[in-house]
PDB file of N, CA, C and O in Angstrom:
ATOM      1  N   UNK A   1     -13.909   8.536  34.361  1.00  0.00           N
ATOM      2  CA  UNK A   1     -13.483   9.648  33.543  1.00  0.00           C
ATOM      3  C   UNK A   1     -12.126  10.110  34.053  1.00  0.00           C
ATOM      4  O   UNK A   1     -11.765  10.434  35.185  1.00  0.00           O
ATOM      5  N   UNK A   2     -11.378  10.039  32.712  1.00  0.00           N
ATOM      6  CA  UNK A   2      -9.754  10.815  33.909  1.00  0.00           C
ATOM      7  C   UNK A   2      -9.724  12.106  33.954  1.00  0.00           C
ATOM      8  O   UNK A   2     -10.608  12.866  33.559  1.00  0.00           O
ATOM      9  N   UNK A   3      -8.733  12.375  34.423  1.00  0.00           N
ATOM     10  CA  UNK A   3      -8.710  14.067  34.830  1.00  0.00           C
ATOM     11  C   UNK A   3      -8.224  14.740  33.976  1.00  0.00           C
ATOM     12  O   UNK A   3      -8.489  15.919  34.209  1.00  0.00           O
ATOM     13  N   UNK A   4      -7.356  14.565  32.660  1.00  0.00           N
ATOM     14  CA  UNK A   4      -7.412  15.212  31.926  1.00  0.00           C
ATOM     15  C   UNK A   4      -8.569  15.609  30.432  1.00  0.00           C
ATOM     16  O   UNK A   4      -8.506  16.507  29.592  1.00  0.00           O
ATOM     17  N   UNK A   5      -9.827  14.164  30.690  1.00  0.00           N
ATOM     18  CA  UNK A   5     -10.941  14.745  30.552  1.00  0.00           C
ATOM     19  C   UNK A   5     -11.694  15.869  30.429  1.00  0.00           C
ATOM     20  O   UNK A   5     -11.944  16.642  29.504  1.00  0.00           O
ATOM     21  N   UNK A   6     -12.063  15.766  31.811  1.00  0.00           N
ATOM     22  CA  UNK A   6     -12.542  16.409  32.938  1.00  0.00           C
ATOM     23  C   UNK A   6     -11.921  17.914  32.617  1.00  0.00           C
ATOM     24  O   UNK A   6     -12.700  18.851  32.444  1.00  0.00           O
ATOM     25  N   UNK A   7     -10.291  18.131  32.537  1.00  0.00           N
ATOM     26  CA  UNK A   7      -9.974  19.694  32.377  1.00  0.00           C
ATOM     27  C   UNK A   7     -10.015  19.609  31.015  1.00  0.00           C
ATOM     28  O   UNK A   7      -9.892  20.790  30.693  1.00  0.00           O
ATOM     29  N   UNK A   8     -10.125  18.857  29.815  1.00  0.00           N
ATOM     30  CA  UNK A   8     -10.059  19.578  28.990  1.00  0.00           C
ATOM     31  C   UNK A   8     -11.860  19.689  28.740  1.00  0.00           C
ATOM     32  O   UNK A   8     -12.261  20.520  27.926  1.00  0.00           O
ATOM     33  N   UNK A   9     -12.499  19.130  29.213  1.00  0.00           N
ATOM     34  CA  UNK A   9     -14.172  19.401  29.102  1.00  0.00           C
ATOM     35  C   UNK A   9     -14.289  20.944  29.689  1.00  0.00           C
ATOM     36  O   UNK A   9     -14.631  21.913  29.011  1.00  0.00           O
ATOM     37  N   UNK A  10     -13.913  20.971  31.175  1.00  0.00           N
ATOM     38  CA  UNK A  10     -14.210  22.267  31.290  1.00  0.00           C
ATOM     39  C   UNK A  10     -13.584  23.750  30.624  1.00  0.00           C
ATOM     40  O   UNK A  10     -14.037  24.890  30.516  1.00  0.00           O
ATOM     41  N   UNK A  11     -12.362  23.114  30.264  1.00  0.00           N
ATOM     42  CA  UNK A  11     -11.519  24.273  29.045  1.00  0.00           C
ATOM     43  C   UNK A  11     -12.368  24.536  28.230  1.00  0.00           C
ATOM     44  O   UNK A  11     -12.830  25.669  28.096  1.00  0.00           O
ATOM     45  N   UNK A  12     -12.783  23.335  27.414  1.00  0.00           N
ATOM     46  CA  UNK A  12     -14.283  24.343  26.191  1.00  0.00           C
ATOM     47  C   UNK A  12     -15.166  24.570  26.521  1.00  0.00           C
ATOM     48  O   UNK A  12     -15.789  25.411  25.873  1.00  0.00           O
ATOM     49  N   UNK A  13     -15.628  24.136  27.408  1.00  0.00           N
ATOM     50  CA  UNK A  13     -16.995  24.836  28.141  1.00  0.00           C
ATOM     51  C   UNK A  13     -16.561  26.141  28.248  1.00  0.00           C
ATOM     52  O   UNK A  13     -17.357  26.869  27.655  1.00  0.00           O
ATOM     53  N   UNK A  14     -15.170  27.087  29.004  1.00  0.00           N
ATOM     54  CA  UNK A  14     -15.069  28.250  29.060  1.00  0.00           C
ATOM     55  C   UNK A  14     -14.801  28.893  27.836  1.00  0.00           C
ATOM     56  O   UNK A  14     -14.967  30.112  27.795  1.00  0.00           O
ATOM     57  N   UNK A  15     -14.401  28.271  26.792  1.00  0.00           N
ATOM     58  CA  UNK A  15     -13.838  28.974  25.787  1.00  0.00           C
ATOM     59  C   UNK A  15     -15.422  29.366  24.897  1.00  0.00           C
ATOM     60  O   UNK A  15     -15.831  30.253  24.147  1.00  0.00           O
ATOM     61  N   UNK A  16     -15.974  28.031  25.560  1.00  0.00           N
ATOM     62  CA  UNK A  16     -17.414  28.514  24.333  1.00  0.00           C
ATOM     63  C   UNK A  16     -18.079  29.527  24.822  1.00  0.00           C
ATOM     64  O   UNK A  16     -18.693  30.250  24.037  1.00  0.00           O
ATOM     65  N   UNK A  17     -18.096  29.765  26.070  1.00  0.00           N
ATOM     66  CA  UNK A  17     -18.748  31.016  27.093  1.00  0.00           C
ATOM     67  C   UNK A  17     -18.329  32.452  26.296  1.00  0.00           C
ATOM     68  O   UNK A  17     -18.864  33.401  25.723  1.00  0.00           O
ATOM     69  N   UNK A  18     -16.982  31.930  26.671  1.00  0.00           N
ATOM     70  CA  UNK A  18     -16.456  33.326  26.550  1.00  0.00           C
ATOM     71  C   UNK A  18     -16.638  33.705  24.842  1.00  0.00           C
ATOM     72  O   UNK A  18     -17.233  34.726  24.497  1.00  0.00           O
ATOM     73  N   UNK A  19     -16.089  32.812  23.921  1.00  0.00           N
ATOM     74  CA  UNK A  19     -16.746  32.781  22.443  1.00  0.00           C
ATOM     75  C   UNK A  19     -17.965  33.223  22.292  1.00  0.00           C
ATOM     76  O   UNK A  19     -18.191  33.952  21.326  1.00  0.00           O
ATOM     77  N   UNK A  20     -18.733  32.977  22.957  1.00  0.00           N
ATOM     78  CA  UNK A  20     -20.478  33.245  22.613  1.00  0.00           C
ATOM     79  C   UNK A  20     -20.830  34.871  23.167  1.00  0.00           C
ATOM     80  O   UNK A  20     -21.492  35.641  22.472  1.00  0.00           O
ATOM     81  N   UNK A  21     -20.335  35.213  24.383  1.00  0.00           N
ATOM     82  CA  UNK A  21     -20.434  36.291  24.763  1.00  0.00           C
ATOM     83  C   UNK A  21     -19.744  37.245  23.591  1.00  0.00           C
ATOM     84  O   UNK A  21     -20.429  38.210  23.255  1.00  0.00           O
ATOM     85  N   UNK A  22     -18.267  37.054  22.833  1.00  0.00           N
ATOM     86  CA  UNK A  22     -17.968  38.027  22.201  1.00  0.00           C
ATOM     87  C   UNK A  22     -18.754  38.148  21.019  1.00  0.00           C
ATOM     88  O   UNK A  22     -19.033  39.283  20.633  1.00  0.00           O
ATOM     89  N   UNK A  23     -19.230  36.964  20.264  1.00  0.00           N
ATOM     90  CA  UNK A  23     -19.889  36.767  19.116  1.00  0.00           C
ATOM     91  C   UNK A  23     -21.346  37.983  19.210  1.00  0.00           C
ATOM     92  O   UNK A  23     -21.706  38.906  18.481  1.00  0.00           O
ATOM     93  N   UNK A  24     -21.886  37.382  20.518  1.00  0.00           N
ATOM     94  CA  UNK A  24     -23.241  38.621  20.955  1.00  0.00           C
ATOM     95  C   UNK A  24     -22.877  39.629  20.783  1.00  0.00           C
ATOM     96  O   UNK A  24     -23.506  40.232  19.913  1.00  0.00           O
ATOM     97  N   UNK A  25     -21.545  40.515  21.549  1.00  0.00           N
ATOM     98  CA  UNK A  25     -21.338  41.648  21.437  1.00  0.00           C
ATOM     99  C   UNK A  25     -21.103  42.179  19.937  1.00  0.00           C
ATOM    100  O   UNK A  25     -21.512  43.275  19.553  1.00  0.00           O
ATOM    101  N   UNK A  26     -20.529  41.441  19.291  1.00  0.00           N
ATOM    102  CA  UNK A  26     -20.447  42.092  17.680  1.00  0.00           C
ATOM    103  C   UNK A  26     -21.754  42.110  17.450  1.00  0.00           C
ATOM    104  O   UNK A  26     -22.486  43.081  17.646  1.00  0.00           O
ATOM    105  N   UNK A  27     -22.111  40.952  16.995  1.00  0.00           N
ATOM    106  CA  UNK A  27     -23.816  41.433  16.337  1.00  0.00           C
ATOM    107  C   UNK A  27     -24.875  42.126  16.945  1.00  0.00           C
ATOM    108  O   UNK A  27     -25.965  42.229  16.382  1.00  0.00           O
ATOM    109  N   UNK A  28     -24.580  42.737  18.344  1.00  0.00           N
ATOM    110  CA  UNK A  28     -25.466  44.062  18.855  1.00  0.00           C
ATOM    111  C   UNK A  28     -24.821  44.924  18.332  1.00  0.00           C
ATOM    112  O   UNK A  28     -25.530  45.898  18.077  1.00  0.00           O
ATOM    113  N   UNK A  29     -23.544  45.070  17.968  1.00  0.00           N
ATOM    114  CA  UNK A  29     -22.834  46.256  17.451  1.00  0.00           C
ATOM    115  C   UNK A  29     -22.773  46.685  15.698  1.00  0.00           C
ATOM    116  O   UNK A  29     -22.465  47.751  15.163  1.00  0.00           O
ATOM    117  N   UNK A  30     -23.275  45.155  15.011  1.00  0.00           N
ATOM    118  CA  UNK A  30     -23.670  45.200  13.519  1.00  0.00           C
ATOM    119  C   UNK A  30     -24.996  45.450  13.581  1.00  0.00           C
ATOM    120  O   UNK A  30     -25.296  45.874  12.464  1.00  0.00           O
ATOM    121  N   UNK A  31     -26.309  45.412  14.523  1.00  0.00           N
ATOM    122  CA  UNK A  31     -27.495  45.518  14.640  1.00  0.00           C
ATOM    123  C   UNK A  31     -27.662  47.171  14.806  1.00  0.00           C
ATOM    124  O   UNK A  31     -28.614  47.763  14.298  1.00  0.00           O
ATOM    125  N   UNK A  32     -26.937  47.641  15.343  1.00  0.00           N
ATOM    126  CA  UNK A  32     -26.740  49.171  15.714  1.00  0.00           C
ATOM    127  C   UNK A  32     -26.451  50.002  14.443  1.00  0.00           C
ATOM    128  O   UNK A  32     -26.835  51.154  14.245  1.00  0.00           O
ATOM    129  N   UNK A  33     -25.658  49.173  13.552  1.00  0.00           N
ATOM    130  CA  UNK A  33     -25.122  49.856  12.264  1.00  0.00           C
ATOM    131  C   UNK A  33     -25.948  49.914  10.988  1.00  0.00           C
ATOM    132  O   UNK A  33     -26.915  49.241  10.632  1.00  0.00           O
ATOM    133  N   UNK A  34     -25.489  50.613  10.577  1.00  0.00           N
ATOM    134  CA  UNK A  34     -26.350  50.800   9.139  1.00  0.00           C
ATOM    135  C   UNK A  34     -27.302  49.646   8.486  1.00  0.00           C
ATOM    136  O   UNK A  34     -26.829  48.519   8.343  1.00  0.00           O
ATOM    137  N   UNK A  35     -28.359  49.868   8.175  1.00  0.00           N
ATOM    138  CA  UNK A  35     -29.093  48.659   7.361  1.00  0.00           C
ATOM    139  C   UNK A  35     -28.904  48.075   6.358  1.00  0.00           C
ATOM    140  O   UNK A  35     -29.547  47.061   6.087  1.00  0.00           O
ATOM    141  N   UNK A  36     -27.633  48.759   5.271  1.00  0.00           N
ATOM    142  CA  UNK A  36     -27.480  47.890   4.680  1.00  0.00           C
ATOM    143  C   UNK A  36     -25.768  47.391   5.282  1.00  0.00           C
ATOM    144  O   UNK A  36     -24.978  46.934   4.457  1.00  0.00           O
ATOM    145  N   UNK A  37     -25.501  47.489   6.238  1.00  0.00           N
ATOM    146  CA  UNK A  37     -24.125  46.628   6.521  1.00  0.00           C
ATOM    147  C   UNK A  37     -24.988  45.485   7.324  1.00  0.00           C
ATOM    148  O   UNK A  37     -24.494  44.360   7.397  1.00  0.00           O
ATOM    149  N   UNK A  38     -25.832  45.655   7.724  1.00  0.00           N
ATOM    150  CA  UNK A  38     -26.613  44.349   8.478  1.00  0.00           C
ATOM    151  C   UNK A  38     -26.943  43.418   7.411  1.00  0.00           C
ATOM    152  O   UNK A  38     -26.659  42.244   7.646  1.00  0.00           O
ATOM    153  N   UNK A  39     -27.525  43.703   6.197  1.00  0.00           N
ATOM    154  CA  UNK A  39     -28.067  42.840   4.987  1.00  0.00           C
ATOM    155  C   UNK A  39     -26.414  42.380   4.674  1.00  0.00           C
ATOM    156  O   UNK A  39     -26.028  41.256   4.994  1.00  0.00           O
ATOM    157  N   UNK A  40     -25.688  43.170   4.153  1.00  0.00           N
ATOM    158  CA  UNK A  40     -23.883  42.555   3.468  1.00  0.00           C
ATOM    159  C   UNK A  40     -23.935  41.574   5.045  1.00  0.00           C
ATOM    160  O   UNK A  40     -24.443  40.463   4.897  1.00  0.00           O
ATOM    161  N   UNK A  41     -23.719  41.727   5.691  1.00  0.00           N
ATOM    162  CA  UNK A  41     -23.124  40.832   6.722  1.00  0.00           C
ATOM    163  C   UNK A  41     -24.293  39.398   6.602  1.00  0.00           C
ATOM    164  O   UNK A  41     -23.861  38.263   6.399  1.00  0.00           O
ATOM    165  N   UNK A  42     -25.479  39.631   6.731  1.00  0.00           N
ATOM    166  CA  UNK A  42     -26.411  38.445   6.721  1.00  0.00           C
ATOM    167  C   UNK A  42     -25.966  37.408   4.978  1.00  0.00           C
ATOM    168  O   UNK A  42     -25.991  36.210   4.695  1.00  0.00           O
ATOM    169  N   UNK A  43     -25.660  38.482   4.319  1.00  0.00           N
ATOM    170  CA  UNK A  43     -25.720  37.919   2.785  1.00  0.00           C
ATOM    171  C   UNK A  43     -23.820  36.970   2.896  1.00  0.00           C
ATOM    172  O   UNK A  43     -23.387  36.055   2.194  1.00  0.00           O
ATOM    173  N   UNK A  44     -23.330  37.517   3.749  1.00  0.00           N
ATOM    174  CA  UNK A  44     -21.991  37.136   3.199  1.00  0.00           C
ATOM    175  C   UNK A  44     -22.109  35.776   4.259  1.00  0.00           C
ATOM    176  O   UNK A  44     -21.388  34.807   4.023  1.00  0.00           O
ATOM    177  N   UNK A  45     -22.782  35.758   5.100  1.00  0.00           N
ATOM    178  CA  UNK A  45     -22.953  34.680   6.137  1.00  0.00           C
ATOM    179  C   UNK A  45     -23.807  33.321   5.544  1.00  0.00           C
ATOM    180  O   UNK A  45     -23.555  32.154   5.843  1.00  0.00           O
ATOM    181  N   UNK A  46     -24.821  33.763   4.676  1.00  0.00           N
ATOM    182  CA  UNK A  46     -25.718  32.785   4.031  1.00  0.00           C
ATOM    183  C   UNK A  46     -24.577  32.691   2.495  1.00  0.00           C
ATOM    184  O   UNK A  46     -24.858  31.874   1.619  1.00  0.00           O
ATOM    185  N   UNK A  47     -23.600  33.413   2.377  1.00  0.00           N
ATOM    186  CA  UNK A  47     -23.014  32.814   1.100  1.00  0.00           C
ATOM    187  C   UNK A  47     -21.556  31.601   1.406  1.00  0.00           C
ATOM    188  O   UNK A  47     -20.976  30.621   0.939  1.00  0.00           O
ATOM    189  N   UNK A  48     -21.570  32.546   2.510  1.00  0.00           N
ATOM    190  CA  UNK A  48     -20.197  31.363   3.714  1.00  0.00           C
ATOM    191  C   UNK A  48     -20.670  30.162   3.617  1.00  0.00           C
ATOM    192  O   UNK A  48     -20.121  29.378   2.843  1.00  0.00           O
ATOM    193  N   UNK A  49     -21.899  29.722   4.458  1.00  0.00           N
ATOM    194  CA  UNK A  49     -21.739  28.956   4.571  1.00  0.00           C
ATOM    195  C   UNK A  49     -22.848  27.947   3.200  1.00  0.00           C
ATOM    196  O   UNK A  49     -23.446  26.898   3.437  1.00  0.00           O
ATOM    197  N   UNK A  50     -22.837  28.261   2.631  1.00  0.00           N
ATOM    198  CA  UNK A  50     -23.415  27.512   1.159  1.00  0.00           C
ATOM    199  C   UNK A  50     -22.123  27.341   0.671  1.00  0.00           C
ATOM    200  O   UNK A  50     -22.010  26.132   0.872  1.00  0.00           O
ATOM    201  N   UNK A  51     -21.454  27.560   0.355  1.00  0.00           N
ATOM    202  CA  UNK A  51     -19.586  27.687   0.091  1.00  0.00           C
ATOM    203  C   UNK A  51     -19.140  26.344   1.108  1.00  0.00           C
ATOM    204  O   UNK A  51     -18.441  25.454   0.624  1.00  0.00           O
ATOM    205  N   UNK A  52     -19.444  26.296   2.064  1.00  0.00           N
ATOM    206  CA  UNK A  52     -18.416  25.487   3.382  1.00  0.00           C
ATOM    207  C   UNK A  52     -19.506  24.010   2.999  1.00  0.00           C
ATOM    208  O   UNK A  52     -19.061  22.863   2.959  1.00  0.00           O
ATOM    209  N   UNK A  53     -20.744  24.316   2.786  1.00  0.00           N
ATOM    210  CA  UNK A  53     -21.632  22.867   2.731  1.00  0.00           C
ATOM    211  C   UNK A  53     -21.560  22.503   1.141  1.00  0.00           C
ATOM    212  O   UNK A  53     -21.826  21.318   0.940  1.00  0.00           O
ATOM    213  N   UNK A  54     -21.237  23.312  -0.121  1.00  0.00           N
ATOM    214  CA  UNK A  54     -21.220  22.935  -1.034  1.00  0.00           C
ATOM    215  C   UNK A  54     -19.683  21.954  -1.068  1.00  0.00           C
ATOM    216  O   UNK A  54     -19.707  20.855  -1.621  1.00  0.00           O
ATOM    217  N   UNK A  55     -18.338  22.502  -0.400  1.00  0.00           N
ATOM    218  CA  UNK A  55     -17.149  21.661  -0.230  1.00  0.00           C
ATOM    219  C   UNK A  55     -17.198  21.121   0.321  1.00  0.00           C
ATOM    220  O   UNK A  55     -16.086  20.752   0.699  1.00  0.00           O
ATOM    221  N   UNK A  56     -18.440  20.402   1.049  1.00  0.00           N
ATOM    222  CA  UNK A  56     -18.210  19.083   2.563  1.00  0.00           C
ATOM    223  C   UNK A  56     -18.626  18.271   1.373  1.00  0.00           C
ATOM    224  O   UNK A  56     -17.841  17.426   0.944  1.00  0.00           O
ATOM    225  N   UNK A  57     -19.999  18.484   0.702  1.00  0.00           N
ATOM    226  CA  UNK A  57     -20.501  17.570  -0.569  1.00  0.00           C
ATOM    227  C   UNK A  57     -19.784  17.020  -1.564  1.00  0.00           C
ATOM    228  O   UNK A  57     -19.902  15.881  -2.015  1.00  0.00           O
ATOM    229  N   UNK A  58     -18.569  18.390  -2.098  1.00  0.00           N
ATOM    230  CA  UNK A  58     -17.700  17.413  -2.775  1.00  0.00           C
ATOM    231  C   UNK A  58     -16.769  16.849  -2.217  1.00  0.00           C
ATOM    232  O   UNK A  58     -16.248  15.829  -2.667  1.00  0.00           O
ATOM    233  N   UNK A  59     -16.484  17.316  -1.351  1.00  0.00           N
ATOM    234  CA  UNK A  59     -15.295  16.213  -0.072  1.00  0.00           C
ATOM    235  C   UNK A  59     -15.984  14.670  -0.119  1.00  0.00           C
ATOM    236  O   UNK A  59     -15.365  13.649  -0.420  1.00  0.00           O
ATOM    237  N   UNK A  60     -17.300  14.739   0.220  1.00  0.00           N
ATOM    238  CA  UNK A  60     -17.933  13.264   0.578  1.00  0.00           C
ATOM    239  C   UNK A  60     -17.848  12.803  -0.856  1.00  0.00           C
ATOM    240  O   UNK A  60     -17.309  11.701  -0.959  1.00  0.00           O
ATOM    241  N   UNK A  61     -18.166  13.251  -1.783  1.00  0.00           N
ATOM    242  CA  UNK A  61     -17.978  12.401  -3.256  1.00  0.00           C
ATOM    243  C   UNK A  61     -17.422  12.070  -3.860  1.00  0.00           C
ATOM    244  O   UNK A  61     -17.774  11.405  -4.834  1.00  0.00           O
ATOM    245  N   UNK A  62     -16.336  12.359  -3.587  1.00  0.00           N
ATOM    246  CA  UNK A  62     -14.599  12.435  -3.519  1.00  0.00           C
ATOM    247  C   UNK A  62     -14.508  10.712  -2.970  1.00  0.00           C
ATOM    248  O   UNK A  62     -14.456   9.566  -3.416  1.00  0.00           O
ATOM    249  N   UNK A  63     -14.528  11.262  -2.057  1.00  0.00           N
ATOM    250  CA  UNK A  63     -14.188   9.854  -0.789  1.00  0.00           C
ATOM    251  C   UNK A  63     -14.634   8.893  -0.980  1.00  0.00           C
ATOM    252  O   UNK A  63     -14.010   7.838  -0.865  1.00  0.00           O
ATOM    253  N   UNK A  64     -16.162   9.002  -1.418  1.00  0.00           N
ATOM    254  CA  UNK A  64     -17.274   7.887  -1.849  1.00  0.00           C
ATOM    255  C   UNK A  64     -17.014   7.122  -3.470  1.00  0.00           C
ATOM    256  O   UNK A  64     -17.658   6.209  -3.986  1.00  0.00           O
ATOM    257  N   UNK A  65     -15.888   7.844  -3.977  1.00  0.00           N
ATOM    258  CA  UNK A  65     -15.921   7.643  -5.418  1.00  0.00           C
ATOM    259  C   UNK A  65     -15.003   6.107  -5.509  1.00  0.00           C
ATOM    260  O   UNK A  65     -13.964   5.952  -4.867  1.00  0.00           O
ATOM    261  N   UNK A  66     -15.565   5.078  -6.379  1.00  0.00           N
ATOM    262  CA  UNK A  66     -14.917   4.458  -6.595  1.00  0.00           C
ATOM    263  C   UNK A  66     -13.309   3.862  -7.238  1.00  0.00           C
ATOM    264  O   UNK A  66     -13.366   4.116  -8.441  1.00  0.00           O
ATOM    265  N   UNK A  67     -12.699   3.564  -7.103  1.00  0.00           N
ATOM    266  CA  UNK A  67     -11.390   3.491  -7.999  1.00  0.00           C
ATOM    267  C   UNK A  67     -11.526   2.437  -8.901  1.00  0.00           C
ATOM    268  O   UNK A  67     -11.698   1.261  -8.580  1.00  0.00           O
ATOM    269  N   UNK A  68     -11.427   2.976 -10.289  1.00  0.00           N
ATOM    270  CA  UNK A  68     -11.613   1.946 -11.138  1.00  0.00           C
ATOM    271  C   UNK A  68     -10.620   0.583 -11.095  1.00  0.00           C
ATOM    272  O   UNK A  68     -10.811  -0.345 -11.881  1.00  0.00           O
TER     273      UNK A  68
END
């Protein structure tokens, strides 16, 4: 394994740390808040990503499509 591997493995290992820790702190701080900003936030998260997997599907069918 070379060494710039090696540092860039441990670079995202810290970045995901530190990413994950801030991510927690918001959603204890949307969990704290009103009940319906907890539902908008859950709803806009389940509409995100149906949105992001409905454009990977047409990306792949796209790609997969033949040329006449």
């Amino acid at each position: 394994m070379h060494v710039f591997t090696k540092r860039n493995a441990l670079v995202g290992w810290i970045v995901t740390r530190i990413a994950r820790k801030r991510l927690e702190r918001r959603l204890q701080a949307i969990a704290r808040g009103p009940r319906i900003r907890r539902k908008l936030v859950l709803g806009a998260g389940i509409v995100g990503s149906a949105v992001v997997a409905f454009g990977a599907f047409i990306a792949r069918r796209a790609a997969d499509a033949q040329p006449a």
